[in-house]
N, C-alpha and C positions, 0 to 999 in steps of 0.2 A: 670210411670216405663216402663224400654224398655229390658226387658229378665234379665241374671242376677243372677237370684235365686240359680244358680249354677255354678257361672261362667264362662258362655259360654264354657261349659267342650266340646260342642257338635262341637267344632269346632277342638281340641285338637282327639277327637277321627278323624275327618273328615282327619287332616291330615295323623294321622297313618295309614287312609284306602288308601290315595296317595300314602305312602309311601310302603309297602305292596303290592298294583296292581305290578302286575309283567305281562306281556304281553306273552302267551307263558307258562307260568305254571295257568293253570287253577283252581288248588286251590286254591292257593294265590288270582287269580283274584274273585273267588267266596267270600272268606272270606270278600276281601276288599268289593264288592258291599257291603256286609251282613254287615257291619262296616259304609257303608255310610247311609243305611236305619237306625242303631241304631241312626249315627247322627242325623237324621231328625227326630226320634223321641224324640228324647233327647232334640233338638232344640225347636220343639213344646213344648212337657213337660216343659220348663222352661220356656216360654212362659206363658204357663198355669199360673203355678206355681206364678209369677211375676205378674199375673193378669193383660196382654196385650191382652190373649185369653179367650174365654169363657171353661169350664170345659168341658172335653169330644171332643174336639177342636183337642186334641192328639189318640185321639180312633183309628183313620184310620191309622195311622205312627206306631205307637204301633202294632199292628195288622200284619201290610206289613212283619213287621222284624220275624215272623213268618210265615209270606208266602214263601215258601222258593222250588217255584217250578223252578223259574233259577236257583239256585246252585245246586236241583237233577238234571236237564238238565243237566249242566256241569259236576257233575259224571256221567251221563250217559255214554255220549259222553267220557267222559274217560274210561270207563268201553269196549265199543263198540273198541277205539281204543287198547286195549290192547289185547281183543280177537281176533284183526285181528292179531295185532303181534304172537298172540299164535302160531294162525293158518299157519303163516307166517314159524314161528320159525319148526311146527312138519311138514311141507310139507319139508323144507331144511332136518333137522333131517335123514326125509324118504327118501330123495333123496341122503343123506351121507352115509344111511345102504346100498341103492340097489349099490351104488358103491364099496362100499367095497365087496357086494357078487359077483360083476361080476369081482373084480377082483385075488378072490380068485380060481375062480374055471378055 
């Protein structure tokens, strides 16, 4: 037997993580990795499953898609650039009040 058990579903998901990655929106690109680890563990699991692998074969891939310290990186990193825009935004703000007070008076 060569995988199977579930119809190579693991490859079906693999595509929707290609199609998803979006370059430029970092959420999307997080999702998609977190979409390509499901594949591989799903790839494994039916593996398993089909009995090409030994049981527990899938324990590490399983595992990964729970690890999920690159996609808090990439909120991070989102989180970071949007504070700068904040900071961005109430430095302009400030710099739009002290003009209107100088040219009131």
């Amino acid at each position: 037997m060569s995988g199977g058990s579930y119809d190579y579903l693991y490859l079906d998901i693999d595509v929707v993580a290609e199609k998803l990655d979006c370059p430029g929106n970092p959420l999307r690109e997080a999702f998609a990795e977190h979409l390509r680890k499901i594949a591989k563990a799903m790839h494994n699991i039916e593996w398993v499953d089909s009995g090409d692998c030994s049981p527990g074969d899938e324990n590490e891939s399983i595992l990964d898609c729970f690890n999920n310290t690159k996609e808090l990186k990439i909120i991070d990193s989102i989180i970071k650039e949007l504070d700068k825009t904040r900071d961005q935004l109430e430095i302009l703000r400030d710099n739009q009040k002290k003009g209107r007070h100088k040219s009131k008076t």
